[in-house]
KOLFI-565327 format. One record per residue: residue in three letters; x, y, z of N, C-alpha, C in turn. Coordinates in steps of 0.05 Angstrom, whole numbers, padded with zeros to 5 digits, always signed. Example, Ala and Ser with C-alpha at 12.3 -4.5 7.8 and 13.67 -1.06 7.14 Angstrom:
% residues 2
Ala+00264-00114+00156+00246-00090+00156+00264-00066+00156/Ser+00257-00045+00142+00273-00021+00143+00258+00001+00157/
This chain:
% residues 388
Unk+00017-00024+00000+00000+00000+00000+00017+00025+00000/Unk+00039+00023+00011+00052+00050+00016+00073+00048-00006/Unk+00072+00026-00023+00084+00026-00045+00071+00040-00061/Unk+00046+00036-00069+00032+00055-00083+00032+00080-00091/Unk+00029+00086-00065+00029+00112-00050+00058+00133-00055/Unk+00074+00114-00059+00098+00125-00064+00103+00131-00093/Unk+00093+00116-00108+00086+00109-00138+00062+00140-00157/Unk+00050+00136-00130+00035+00159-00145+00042+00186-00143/Unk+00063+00194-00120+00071+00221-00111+00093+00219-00130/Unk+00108+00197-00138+00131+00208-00156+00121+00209-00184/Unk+00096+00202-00192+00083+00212-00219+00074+00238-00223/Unk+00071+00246-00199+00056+00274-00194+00086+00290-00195/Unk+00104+00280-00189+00123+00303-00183+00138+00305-00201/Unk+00139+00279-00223+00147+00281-00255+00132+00302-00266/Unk+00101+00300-00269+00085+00309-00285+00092+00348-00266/Unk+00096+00342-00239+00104+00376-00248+00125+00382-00265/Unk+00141+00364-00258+00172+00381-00269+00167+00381-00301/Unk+00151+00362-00307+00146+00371-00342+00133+00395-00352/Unk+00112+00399-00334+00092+00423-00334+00108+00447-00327/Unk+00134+00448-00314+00138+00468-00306+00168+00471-00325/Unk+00168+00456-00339+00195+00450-00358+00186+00471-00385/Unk+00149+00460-00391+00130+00468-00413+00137+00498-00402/Unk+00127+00503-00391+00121+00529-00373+00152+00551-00376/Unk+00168+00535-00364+00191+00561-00366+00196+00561-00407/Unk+00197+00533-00418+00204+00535-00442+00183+00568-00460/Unk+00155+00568-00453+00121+00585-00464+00141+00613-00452/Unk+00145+00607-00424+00154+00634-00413+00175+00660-00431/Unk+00207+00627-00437+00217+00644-00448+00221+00644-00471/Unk+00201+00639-00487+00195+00637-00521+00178+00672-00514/Unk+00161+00667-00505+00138+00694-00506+00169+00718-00493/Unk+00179+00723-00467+00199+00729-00468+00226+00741-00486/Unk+00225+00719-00513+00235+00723-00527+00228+00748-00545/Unk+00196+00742-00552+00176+00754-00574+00175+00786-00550/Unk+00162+00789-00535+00166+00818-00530+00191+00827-00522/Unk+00221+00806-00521+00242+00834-00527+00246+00836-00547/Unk+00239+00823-00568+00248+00820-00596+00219+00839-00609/Unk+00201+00839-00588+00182+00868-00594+00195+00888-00589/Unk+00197+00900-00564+00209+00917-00558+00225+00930-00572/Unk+00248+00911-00580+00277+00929-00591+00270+00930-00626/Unk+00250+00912-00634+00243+00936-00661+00221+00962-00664/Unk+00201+00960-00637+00189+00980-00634+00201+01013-00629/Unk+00233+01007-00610+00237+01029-00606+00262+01028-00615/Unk+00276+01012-00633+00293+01021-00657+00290+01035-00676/Unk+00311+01064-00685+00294+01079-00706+00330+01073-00718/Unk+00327+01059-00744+00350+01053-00766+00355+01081-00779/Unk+00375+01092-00780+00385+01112-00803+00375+01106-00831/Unk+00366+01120-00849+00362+01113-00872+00390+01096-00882/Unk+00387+01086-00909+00411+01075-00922+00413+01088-00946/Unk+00444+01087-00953+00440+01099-00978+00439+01080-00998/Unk+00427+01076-01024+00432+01059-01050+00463+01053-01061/Unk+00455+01024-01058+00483+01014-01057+00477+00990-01095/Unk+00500+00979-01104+00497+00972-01128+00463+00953-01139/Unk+00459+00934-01112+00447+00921-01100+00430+00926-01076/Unk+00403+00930-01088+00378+00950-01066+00350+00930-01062/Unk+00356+00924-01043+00323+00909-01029+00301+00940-01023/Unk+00289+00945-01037+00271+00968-01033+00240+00954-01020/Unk+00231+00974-01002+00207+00964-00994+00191+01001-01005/Unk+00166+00987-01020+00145+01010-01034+00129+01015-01025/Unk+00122+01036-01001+00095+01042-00994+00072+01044-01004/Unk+00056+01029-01024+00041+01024-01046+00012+01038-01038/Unk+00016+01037-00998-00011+01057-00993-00018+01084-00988/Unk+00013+01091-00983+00023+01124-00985+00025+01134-01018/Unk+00029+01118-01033+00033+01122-01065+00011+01117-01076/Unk-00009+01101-01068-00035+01102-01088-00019+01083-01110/Unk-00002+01079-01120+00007+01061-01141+00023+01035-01133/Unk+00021+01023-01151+00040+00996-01144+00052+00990-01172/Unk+00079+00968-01164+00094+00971-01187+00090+00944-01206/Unk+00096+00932-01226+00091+00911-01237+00124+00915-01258/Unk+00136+00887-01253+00155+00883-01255+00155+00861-01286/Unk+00167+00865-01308+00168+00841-01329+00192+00855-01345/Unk+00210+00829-01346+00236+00840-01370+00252+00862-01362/Unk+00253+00852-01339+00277+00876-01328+00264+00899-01321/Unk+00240+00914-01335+00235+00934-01330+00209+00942-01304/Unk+00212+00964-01302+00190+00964-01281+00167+00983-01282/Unk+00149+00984-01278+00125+01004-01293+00109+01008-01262/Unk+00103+01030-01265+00092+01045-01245+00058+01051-01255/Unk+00038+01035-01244+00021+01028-01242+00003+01047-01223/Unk-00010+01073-01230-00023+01088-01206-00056+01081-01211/Unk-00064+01073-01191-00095+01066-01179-00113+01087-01192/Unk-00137+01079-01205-00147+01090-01218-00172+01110-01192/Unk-00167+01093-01165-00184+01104-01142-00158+01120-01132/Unk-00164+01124-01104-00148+01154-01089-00127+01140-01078/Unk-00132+01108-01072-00115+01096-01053-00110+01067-01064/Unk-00081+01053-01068-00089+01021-01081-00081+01014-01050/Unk-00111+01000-01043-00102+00988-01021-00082+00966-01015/Unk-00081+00967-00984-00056+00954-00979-00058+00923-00986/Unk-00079+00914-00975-00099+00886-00982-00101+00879-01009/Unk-00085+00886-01026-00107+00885-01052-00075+00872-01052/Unk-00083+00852-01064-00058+00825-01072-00062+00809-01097/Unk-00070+00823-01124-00088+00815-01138-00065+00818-01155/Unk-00062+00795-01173-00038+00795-01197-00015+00781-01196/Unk-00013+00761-01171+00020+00754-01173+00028+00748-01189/Unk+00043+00749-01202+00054+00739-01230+00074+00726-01226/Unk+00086+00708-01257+00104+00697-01252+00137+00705-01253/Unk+00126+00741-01249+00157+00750-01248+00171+00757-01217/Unk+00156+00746-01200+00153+00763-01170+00140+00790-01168/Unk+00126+00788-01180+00110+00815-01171+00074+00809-01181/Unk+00071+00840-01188+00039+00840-01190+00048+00842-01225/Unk+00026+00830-01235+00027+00831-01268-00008+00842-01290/Unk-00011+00827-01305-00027+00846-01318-00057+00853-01305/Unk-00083+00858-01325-00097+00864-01322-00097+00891-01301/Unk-00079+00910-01301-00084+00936-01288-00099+00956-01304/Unk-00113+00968-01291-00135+00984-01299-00125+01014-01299/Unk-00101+01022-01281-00098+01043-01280-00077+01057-01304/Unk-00068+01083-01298-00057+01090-01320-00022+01090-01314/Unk-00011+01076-01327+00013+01068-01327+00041+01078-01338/Unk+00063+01084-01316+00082+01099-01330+00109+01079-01319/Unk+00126+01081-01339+00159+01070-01328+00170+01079-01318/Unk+00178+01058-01291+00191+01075-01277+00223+01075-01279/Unk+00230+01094-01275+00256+01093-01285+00282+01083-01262/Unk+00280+01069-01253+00302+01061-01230+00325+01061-01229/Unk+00337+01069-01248+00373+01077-01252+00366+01102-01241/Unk+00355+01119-01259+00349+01147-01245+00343+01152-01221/Unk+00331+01136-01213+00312+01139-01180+00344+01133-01165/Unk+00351+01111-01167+00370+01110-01151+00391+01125-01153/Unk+00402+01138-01168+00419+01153-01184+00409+01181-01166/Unk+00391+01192-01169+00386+01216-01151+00385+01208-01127/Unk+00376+01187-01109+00376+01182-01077+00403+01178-01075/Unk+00425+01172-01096+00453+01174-01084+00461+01204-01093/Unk+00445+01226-01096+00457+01262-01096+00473+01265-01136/Unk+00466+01251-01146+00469+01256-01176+00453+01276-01191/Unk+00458+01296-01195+00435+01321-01200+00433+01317-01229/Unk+00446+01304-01245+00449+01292-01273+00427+01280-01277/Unk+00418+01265-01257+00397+01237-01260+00372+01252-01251/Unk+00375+01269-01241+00345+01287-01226+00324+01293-01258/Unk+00344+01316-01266+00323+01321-01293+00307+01290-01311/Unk+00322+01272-01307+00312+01244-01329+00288+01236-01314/Unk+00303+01227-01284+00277+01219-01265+00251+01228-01277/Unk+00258+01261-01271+00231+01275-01270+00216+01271-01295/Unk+00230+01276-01322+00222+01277-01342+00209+01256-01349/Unk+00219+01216-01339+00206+01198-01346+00175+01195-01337/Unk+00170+01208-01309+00156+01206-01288+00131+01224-01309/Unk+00133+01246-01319+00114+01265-01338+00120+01252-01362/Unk+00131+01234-01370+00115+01227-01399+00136+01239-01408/Unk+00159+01250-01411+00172+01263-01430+00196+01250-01442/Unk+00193+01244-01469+00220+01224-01482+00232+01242-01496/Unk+00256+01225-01498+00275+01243-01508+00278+01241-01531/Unk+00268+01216-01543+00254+01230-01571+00236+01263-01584/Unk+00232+01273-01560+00215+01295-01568+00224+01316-01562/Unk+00258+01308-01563+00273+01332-01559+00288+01336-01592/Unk+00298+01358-01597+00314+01357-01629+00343+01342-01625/Unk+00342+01338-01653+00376+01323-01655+00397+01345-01647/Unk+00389+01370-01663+00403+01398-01656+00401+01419-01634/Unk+00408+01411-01614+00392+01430-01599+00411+01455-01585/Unk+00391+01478-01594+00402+01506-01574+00387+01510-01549/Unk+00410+01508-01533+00407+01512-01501+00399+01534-01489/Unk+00379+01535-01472+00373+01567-01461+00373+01556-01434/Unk+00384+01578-01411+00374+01572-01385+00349+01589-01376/Unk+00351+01580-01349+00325+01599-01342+00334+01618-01333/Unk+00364+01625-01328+00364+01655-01319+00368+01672-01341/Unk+00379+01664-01364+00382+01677-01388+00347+01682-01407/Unk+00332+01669-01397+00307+01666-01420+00291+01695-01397/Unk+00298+01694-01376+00287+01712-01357+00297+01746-01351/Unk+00327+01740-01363+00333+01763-01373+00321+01777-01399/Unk+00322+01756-01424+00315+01761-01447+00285+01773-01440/Unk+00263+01761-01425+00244+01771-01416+00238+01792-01404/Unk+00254+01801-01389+00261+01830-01375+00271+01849-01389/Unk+00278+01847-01407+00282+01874-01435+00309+01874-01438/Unk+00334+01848-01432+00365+01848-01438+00355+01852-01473/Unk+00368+01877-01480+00367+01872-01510+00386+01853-01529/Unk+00409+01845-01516+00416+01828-01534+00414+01796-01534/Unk+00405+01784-01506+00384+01765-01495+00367+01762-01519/Unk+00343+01778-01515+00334+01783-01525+00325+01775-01550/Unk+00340+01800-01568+00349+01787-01597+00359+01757-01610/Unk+00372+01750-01574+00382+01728-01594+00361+01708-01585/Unk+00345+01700-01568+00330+01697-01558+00305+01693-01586/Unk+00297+01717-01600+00275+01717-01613+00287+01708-01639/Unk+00320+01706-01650+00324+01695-01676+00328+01668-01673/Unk+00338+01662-01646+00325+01625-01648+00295+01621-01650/Unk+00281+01628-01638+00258+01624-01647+00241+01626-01667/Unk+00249+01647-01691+00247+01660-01713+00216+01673-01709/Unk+00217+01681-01677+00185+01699-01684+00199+01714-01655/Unk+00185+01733-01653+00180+01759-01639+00175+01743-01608/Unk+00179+01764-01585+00162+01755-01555+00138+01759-01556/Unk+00125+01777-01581+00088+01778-01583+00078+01760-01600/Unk+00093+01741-01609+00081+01727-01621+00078+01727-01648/Unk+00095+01760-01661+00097+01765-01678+00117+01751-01711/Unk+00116+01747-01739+00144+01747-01747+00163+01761-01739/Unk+00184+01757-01752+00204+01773-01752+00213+01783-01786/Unk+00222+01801-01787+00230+01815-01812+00252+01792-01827/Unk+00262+01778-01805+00283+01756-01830+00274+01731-01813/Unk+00293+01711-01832+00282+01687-01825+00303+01676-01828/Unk+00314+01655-01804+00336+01642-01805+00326+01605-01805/Unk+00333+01593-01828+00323+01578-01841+00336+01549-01811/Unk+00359+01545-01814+00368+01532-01795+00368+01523-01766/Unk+00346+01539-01756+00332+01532-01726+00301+01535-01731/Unk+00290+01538-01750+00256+01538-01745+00248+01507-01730/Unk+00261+01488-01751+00243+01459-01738+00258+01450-01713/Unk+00282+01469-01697+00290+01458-01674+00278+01471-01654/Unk+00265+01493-01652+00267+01517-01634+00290+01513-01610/Unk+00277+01522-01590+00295+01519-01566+00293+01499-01543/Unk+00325+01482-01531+00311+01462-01511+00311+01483-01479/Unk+00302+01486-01466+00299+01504-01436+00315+01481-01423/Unk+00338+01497-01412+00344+01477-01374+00336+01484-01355/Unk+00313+01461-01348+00285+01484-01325+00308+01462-01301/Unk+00313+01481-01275+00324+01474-01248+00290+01457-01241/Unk+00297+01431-01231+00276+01424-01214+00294+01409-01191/Unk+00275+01407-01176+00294+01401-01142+00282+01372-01124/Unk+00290+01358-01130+00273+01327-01111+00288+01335-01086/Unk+00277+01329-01054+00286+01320-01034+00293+01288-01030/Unk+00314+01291-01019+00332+01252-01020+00326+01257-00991/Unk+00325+01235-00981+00329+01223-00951+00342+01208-00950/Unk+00374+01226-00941+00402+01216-00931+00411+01193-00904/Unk+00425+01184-00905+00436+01179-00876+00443+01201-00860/Unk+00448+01218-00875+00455+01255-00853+00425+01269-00852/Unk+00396+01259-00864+00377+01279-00866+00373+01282-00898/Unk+00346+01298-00899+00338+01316-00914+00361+01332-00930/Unk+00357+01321-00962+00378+01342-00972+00365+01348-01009/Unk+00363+01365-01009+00358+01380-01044+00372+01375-01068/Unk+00363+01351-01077+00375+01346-01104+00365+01353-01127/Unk+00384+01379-01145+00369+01392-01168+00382+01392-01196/Unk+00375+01393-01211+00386+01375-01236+00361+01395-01261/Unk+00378+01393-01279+00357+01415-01304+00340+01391-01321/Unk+00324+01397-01330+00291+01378-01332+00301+01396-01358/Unk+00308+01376-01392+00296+01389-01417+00278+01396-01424/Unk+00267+01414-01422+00237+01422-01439+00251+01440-01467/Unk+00234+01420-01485+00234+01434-01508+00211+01452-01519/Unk+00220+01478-01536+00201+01497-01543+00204+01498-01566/Unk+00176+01506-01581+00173+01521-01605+00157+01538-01607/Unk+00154+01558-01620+00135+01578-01625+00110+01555-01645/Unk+00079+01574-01636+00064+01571-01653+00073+01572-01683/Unk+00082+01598-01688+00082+01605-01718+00109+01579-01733/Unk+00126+01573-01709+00151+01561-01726+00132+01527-01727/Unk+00114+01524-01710+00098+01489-01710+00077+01498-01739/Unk+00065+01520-01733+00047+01519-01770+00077+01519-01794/Unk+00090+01532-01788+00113+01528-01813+00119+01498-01824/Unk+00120+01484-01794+00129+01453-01800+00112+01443-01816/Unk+00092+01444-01797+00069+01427-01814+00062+01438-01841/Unk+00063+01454-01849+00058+01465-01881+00085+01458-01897/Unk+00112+01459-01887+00126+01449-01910+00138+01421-01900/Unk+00135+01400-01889+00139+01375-01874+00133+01349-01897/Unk+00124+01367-01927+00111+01348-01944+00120+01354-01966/Unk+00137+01379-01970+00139+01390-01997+00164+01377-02000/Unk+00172+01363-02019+00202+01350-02035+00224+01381-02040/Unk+00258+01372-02039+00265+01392-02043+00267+01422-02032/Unk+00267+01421-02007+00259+01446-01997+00292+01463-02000/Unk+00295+01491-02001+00317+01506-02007+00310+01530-01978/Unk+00332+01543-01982+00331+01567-01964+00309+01585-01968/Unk+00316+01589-01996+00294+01616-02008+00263+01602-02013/Unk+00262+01577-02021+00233+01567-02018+00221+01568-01983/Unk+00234+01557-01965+00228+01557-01949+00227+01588-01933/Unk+00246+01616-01931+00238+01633-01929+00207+01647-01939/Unk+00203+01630-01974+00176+01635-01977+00156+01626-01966/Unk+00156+01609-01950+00133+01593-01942+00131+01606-01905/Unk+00156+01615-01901+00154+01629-01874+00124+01651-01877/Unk+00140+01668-01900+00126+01696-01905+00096+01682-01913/Unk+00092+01663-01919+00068+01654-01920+00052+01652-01897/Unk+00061+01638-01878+00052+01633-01855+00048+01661-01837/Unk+00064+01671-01831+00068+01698-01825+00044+01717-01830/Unk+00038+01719-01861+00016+01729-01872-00005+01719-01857/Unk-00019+01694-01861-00030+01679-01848-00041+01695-01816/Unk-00016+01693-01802-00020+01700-01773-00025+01729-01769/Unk-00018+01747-01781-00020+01776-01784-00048+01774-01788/Unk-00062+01759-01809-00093+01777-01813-00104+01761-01793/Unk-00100+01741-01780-00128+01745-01750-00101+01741-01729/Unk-00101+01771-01720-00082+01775-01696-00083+01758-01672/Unk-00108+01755-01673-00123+01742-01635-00114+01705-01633/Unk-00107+01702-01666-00089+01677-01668-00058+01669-01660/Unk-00043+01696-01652-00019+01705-01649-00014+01695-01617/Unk+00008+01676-01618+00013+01665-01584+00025+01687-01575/Unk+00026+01693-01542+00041+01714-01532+00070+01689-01525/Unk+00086+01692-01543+00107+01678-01535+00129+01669-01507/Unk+00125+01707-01490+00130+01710-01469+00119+01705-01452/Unk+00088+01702-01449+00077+01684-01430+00081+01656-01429/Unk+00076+01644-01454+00082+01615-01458+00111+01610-01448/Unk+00137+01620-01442+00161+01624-01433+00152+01620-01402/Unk+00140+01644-01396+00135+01652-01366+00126+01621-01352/Unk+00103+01616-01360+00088+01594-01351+00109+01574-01349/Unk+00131+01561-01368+00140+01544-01372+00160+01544-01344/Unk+00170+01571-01341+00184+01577-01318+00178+01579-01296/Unk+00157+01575-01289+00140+01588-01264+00132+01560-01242/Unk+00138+01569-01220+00143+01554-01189+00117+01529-01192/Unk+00101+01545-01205+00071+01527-01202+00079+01502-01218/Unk+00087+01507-01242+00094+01490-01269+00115+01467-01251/Unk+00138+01480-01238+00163+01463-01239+00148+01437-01203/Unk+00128+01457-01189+00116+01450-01173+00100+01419-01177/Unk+00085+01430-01213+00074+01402-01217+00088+01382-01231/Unk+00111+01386-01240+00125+01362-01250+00135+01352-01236/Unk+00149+01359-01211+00160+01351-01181+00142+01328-01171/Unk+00114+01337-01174+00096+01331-01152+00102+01299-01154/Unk+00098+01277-01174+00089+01253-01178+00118+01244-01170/Unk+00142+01251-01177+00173+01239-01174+00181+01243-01143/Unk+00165+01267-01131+00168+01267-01098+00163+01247-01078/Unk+00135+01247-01093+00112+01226-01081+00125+01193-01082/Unk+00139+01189-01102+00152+01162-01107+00181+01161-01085/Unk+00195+01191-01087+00213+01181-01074+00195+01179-01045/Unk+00186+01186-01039+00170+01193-01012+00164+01160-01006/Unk+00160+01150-01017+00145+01127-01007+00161+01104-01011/Unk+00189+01103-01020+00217+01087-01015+00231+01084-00997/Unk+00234+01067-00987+00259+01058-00968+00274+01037-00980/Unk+00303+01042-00972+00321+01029-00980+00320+01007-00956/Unk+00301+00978-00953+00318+00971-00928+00344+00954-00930/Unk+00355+00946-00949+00383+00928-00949+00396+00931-00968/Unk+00418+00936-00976+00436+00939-00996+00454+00916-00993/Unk+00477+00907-01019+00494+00890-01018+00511+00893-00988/Unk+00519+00906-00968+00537+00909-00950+00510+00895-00930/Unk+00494+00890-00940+00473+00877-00912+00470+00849-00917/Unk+00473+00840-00938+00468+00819-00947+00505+00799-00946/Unk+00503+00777-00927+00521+00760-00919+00522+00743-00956/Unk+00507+00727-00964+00511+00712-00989+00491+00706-01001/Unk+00485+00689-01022+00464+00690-01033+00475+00662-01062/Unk+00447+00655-01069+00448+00635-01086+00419+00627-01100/Unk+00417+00614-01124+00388+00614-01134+00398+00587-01148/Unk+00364+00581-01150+00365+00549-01160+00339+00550-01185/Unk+00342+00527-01200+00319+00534-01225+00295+00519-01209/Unk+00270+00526-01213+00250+00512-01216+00227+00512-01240/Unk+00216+00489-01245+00194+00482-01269+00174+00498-01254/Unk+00156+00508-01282+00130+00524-01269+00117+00517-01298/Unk+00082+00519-01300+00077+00518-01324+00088+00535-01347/Unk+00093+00557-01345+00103+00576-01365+00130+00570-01367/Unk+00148+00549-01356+00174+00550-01369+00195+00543-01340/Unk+00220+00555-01335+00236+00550-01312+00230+00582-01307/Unk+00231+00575-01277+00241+00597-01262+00261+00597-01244/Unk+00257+00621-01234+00287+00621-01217+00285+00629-01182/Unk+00294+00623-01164+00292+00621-01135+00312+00625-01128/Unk+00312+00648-01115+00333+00666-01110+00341+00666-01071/Unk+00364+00646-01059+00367+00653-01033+00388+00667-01018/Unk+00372+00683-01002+00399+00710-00996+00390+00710-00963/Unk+00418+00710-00952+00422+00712-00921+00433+00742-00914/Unk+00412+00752-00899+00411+00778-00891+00437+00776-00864/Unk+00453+00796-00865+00459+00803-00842+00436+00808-00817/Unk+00444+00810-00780+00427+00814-00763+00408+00836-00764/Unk+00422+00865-00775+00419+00887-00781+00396+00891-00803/Unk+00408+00872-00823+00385+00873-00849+00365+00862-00844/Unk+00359+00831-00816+00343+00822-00824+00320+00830-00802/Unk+00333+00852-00780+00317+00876-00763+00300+00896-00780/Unk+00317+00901-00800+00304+00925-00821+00284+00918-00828/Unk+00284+00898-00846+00264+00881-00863+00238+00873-00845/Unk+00252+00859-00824+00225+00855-00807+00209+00876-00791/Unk+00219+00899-00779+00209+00923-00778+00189+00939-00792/Unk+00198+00938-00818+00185+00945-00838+00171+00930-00858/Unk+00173+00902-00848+00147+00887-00861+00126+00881-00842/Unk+00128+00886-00811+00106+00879-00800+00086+00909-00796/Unk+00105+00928-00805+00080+00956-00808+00084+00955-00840/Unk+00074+00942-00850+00072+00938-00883+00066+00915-00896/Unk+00052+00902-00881+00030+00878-00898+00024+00880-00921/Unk+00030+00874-00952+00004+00887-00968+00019+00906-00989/Unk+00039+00918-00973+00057+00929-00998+00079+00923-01011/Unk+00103+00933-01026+00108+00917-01033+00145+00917-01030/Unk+00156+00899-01038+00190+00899-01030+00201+00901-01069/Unk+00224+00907-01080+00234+00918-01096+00256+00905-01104/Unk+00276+00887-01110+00301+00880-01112+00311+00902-01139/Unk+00322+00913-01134+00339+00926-01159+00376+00925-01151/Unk+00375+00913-01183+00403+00911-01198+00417+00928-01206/Unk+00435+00944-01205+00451+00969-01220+00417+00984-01235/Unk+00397+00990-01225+00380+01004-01240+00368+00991-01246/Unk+00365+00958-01253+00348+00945-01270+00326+00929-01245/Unk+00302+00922-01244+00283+00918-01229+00286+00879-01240/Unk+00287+00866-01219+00290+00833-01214+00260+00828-01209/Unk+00251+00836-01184+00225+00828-01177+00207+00845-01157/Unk+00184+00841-01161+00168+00866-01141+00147+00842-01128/Unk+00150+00826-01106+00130+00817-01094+00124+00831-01068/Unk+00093+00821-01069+00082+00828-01036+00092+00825-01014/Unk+00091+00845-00989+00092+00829-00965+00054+00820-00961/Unk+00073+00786-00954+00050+00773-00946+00042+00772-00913/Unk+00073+00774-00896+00068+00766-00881+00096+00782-00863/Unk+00098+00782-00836+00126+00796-00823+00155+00773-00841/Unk+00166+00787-00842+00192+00769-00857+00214+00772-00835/Unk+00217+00758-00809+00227+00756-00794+00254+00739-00796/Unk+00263+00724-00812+00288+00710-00812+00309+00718-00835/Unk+00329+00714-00818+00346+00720-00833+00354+00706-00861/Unk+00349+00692-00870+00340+00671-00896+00321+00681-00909/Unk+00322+00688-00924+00302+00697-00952+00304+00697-00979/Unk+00277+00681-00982+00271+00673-01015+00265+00688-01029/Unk+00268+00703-01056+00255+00718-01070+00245+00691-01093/Unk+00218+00691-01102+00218+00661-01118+00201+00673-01144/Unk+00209+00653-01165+00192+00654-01187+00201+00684-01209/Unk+00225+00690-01204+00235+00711-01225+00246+00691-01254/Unk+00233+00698-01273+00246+00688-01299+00263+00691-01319/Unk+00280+00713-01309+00307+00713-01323+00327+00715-01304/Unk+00334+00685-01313+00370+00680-01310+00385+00696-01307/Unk+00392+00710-01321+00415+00729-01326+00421+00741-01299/Unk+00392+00767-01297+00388+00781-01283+00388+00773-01260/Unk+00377+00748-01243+00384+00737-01219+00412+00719-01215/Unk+00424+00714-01247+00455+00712-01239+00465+00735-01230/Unk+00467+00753-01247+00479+00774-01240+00480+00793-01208/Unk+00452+00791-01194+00449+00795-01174+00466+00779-01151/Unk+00465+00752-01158+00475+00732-01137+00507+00745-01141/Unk+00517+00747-01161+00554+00748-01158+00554+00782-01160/Unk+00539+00798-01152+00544+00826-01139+00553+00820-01111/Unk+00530+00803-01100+00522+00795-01072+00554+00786-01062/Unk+00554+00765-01075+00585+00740-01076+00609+00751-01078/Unk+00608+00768-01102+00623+00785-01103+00643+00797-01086/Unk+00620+00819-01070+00622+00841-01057+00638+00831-01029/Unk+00625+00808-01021+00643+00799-00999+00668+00778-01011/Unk+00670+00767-01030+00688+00763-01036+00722+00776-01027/Unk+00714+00807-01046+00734+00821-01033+00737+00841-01014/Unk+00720+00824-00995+00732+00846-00968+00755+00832-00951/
């Protein structure tokens, strides 16, 4: 009997020590999870700067747009509503990102440039901007005469020799008027403007003004009816085409109220409001970037093929440093829904969702379909520590 008895107190005193084994193990797992809350709640990381090799995370609900990634390139996709929600997970494709059927209206984004200005290149500012408005550089001339804006502002303020020279590139007047001669060799170029426009970068030092001249090209009304009236005639000469000026000219003289004020059209082109709205959309993009890992965060990396119905793809694995893989998880658990970025020297690899907090330092990017481009990424990575 007291054998029993003995039998059953040492079952009971097993079954604590297991329960209390369970117990400290729950304790310091949860333990674990709120210091490992803690120290990313009240960690604030320095920005990074763009390094050859950029893990970007896209605020897709501060931007209203999201990106869609195919062939290297990357296309900026803005919501046809006010906001693309964060939830909206609609499109994975098989490049890592979101793919077709977008409804909204779509522009390329230019990510050599983007990155190129967040590292203080004022060269890359004007392209940025220009891609971001639609402006190619096809629709600039092969020949082009350069004006700045402090010179086109003089010429506008009554410098008379500004001025003059000012209105013989253009081969019309500041009222919109002809001119008494005609210089045959700049009508179909007119003038390209170097308009200053200014993006803010967010440095590892802060807030800093990166400004760079934006091409706008100009022509007068009268020199665009010139084009289009002789653009068809075979054989054109100096003196035929001086005739066809005085033609046009004529033309514009008998209904005056047809006559552009050329100096306003100048003014406007120059003016805070104008340079205000081409800014606006390339702000907004940088605004809603973070750099969180560059090659110096990333320990190594490697990719393997896999079959998919459309063909092989590619599965890309990269081991974050401690640092990188704090960042990442920081900023994927306040960012469910939007989206992460891999860019190559400028070229866009893949744009998938966060699905979920990306807490380990091991990470897959999966399902990118060109080789090349995820070779090339892996031996930046390999590379880079190679030779340190």
């Amino acid at each position: 009997m007291s054998t029993q008895v003995r039998t059953s107190n040492q079952s009971r005193a097993s079954t604590k020590i297991v329960i209390g084994f369970v117990l400290l193990v729950g304790l310091g797992y949860l333990g674990k999870n709120l210091w490992e809350n803690h120290v990313l709640n009240n960690t604030v990381y320095p920005p990074l700067a763009p390094a050859r090799l950029n893990l970007v995370g896209v605020d897709t609900k501060k931007g209203g747009y999201h990106i869609v990634v195919a062939n290297g390139i990357a296309t900026l996709v803005q919501s046809s509503s006010e906001n693309f929600g964060a939830g909206d997970t609609q499109g994975q494709g098989d490049s890592g990102g979101d793919s077709g059927g977008d409804s909204g209206e779509k522009k390329r984004m230019p990510l050599k440039e983007m990155i190129e200005t967040m590292q203080g290149n004022g060269e890359a500012v004007g392209r940025f901007v220009a891609v971001l408005n639609d402006m190619k550089d096809e629709d600039l001339p092969a020949t082009r005469i350069y004006w700045t804006k402090d010179d086109i502002q003089k010429a506008l303020q009554g410098d008379p020799t500004l001025r003059s020279k000012l209105e013989n590139d253009l081969n019309t007047s500041l009222d919109g008027k002809p001119l008494d001669h005609f210089r045959p060799t700049t009508f179909e170029t007119g003038i390209v403007i170097k308009l200053p426009v200014t993006i803010n970068v967010t440095t590892p030092t802060g807030k800093k003004p990166v400004t760079g001249d934006l091409l706008v090209p100009f022509q007068s009304t009268l020199m665009k009816a010139l084009f289009q009236r002789v653009k068809e005639v075979p054989n054109l000469t100096s003196t035929t085409l001086a005739g066809y000026y005085a033609e046009v000219s004529k033309a514009s003289l008998d209904n005056p109220s047809r006559l552009q004020k050329v100096s306003d059209a100048l003014t406007q082109i120059l003016s805070d409001a104008n340079v205000k709205t081409l800014t606006q959309l390339p702000q907004e993009v940088l605004d809603s970037i973070t750099i969180l890992a560059n090659d110096n965060m990333i320990q190594s990396a490697s990719y393997h093929p896999e079959d998919s119905p459309k063909g092989p793809v590619y599965n890309m694995d990269v081991k974050l440093t401690e640092e990188g893989r704090n960042r990442l998880w920081q900023y994927s658990r306040n960012n469910v829904g939007t989206q992460l970025l891999l860019v190559t020297d400028g070229i866009a690899i893949a744009a998938p969702r966060i699905g979920t907090e990306l807490a380990q330092t091991d990470l897959s990017i999966e399902n990118m379909p060109d080789e090349s481009l995820v070779k090339q990424a892996v031996s930046i990575i390999n590379g880079s520590k190679a030779g340190k």
